[in-house]
C-alpha positions in Angstrom: -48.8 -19.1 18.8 -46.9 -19.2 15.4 -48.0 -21.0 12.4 -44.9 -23.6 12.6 -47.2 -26.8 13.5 -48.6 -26.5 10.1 -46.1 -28.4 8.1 -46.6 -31.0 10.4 -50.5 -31.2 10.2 -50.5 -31.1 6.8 -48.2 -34.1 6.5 -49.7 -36.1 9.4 -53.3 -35.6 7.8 -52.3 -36.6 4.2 -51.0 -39.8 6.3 -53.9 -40.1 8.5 -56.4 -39.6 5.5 -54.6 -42.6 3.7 -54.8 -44.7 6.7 -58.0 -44.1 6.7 -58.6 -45.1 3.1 -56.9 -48.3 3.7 -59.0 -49.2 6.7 -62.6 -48.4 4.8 -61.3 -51.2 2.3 -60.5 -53.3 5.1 -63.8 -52.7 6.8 -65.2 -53.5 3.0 -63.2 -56.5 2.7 -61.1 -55.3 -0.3 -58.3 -56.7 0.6 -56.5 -56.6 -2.5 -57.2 -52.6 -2.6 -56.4 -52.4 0.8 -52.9 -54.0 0.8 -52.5 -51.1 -2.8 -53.3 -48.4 -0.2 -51.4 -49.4 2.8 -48.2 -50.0 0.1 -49.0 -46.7 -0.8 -49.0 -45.2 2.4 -45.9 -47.1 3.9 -44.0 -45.6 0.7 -45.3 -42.1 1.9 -44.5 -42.8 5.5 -40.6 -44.2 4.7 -40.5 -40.7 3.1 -42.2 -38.7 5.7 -39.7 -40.7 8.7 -36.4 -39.6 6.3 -37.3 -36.2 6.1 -38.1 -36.0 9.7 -34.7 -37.9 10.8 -32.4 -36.4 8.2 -33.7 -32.7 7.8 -35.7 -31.4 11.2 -34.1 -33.8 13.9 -30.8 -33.3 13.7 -31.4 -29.5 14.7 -33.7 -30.1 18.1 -32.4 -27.4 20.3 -30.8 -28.3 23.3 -33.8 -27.9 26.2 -36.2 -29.1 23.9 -39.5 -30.7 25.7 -38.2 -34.3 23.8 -34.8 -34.7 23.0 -34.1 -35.9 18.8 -33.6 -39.5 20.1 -37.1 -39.8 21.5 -38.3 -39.0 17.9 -36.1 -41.4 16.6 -37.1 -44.2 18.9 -40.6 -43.5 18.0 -39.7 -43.7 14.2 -38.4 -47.0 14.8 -41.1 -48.3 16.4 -43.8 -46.9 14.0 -42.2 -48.6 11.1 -41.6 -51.9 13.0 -45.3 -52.0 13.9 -46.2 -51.0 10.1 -44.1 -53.9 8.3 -45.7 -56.2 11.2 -49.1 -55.0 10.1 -48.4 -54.9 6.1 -47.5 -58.7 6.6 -50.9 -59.6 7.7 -52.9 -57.8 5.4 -50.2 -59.9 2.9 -51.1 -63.0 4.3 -54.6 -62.4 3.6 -54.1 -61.4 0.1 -52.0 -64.5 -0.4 -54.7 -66.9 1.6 -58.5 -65.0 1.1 -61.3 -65.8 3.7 -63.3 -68.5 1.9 -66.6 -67.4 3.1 -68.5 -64.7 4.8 -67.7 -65.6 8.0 -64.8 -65.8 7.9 -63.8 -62.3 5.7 -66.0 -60.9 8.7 -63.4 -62.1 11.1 -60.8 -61.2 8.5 -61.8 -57.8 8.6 -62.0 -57.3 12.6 -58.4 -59.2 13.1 -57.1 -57.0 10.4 -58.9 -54.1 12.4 -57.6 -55.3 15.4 -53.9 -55.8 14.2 -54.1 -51.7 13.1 -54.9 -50.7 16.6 -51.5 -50.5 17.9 -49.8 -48.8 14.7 -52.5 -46.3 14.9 -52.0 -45.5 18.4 -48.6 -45.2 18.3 -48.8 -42.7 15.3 -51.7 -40.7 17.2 -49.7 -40.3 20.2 -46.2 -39.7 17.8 -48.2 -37.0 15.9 -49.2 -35.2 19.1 -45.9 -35.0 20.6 -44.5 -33.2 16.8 -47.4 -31.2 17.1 -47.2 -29.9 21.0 -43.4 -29.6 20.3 -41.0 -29.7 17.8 -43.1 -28.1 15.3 -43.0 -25.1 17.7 -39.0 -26.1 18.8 -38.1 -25.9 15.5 -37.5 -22.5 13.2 -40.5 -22.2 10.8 -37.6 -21.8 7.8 -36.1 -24.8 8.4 -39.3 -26.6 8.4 -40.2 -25.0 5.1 -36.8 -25.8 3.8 -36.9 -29.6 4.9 -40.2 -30.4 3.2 -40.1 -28.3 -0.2 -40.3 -30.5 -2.8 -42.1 -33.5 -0.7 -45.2 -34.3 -2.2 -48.1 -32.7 -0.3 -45.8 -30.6 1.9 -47.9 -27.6 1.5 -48.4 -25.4 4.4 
């Protein structure tokens, strides 16, 4: 097997870690950190989707397991489901649980509301990985992600 998926797991687990980050100051009920780190991560993401759509996908080979548009689709969808979620963790910076109960439930909606954005991403990442990173020449993926912060291989 070549070394190709490596761009691609080095990008997906700078995202995942910050996901992650974002969801232990949920699970805290650091909301106002929380809503920092998910900005944060969205920026990094809007990046990520560009570089993906603009630099790798237009050069899916023809027979490829996914065609470009799947990718694309998937894109969409991922940062439809992201806005949705940075909304709610908005809300609740705007409006704060007034007591303990209720940041408790706070934190498991705002658990809860993740779900789906994380398991779309989980399942996105896992189709680059089983795929295109190996569809795609290892050059152009070098090429595509020089100069994009934490792009290392």
């Amino acid at each position: 097997m070549n070394h190709a998926p490596a761009f691609f797991n080095h990008q997906h687990a700078q995202l995942d870690a910050q996901l992650h980050a974002h969801l232990l100051d949920v699970a805290g009920a650091d909301f106002g950190s929380a809503l920092q780190r998910l900005q944060r991560w969205r920026t990094d993401l809007a990046q990520h989707i560009e570089v993906e759509n603009t630099r790798l996908l237009p050069h899916v080979p023809e027979g490829a397991r996914w065609a470009a548009r799947v990718y694309l689709l998937e894109h969409e969808r991922i940062a439809l489901l992201a806005e949705e979620y940075i909304a709610r963790v908005q809300a609740v910076v705007c409006h704060p649980p007034p007591d303990e109960a209720a940041r408790r439930r706070t934190v498991l909606m705002l658990i809860d509301a993740a779900h789906a954005l994380r398991h779309v991403l989980e399942h996105h990442h896992e189709r680059e990985h089983t795929a295109l990173a190996h569809e795609l020449p290892l050059d152009l993926q070098e090429a595509a992600w020089r100069g994009v912060e934490g792009a290392g291989a």
